[in-house]
C-alpha positions in Angstrom: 105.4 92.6 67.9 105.6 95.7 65.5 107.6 97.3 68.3 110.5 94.6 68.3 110.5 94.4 64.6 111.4 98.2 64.4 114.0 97.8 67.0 115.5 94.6 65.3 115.3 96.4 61.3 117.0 99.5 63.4 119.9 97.6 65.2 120.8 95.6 61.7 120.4 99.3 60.0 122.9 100.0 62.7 125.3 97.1 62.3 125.2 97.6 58.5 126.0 101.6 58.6 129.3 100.7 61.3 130.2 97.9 59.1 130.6 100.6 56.2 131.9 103.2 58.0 134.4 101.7 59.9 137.8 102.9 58.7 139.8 100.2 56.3 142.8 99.1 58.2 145.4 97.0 57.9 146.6 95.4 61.0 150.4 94.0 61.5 152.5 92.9 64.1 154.9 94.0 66.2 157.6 92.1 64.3 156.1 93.1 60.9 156.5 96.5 61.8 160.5 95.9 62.4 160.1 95.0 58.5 158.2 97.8 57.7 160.5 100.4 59.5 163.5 98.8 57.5 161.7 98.8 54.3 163.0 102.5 53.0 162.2 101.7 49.0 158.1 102.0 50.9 157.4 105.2 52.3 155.0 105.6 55.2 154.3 108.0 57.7 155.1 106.9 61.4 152.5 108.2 64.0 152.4 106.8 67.7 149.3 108.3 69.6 150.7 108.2 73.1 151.1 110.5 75.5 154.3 112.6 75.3 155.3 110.9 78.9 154.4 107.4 77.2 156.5 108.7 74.0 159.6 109.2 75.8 160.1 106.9 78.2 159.8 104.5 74.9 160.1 105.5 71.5 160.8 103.9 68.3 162.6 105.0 65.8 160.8 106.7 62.8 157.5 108.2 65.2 156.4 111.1 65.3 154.5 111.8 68.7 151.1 113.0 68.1 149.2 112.4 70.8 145.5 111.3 70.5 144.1 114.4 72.0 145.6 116.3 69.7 145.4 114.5 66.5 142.2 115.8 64.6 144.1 119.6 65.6 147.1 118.3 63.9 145.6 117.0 61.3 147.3 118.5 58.7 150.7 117.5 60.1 149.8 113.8 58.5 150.8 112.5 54.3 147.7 110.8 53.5 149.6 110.4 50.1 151.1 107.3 51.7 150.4 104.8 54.4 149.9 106.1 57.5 151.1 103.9 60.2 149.4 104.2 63.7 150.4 102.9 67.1 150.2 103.0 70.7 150.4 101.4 74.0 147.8 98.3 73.4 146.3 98.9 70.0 143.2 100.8 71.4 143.8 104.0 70.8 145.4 103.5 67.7 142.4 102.4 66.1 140.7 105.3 67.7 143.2 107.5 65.8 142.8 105.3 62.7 139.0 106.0 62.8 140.1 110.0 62.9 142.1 109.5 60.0 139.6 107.9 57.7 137.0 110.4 58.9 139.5 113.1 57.4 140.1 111.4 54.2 143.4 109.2 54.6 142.4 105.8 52.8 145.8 103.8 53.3 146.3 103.1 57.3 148.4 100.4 59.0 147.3 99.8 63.1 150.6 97.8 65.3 148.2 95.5 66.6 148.9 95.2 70.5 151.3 98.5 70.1 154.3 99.4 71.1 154.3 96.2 73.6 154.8 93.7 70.9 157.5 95.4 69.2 160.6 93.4 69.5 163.0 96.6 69.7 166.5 96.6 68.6 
């Protein structure tokens, strides 16, 4: 009984520690984003995780392409004065990248929820 109790006190130790770790992110649309992208009195940084391949065979206007591989090398490369606005393919590796970018200190991040595939496109 003492066993299970340790491994249940550990697990919500566990859940509690994610919970406050886990990066603060805003999550938008693909349609908010058109809004975002046209919003020039708001400046953010633009940062789509995909592979180059992925990155050119769609890109949106306003990215720069650093891949996720590469982002904690490039790290410097990112404004973490401003909103930093992530995407990708799905919306998975985005919020990978958005978990590398709070672990370096960038507080204001925006994920396209369901990436680049629910961006309307113009």
């Amino acid at each position: 009984m003492e066993i299970l109790l340790a491994v249940l006190v550990a697990y919500v130790i566990f859940l509690i520690y994610n919970k406050i770790t886990a990066p603060k992110v805003e999550h938008v649309s693909g349609n908010q984003l058109d809004q975002m992208i046209g919003d020039k009195a708001n400046k953010k940084q633009f940062i789509d995780v995909r592979t180059p391949g992925e990155f050119s065979s769609r890109k949106v206007k306003g990215f720069q392409n650093i891949p996720l591989d590469q982002l904690q090398k490039r790290i410097k490369e990112i404004d973490g004065s401003m909103p930093v606005v992530v995407m990708c393919a799905s919306g998975s590796r985005s919020m990978k990248a958005a978990k590398i970018l709070s672990k370096n200190g960038i507080k204001n991040i925006v994920n396209v929820r369901g990436g680049i595939s629910t961006y309307p496109g113009k």
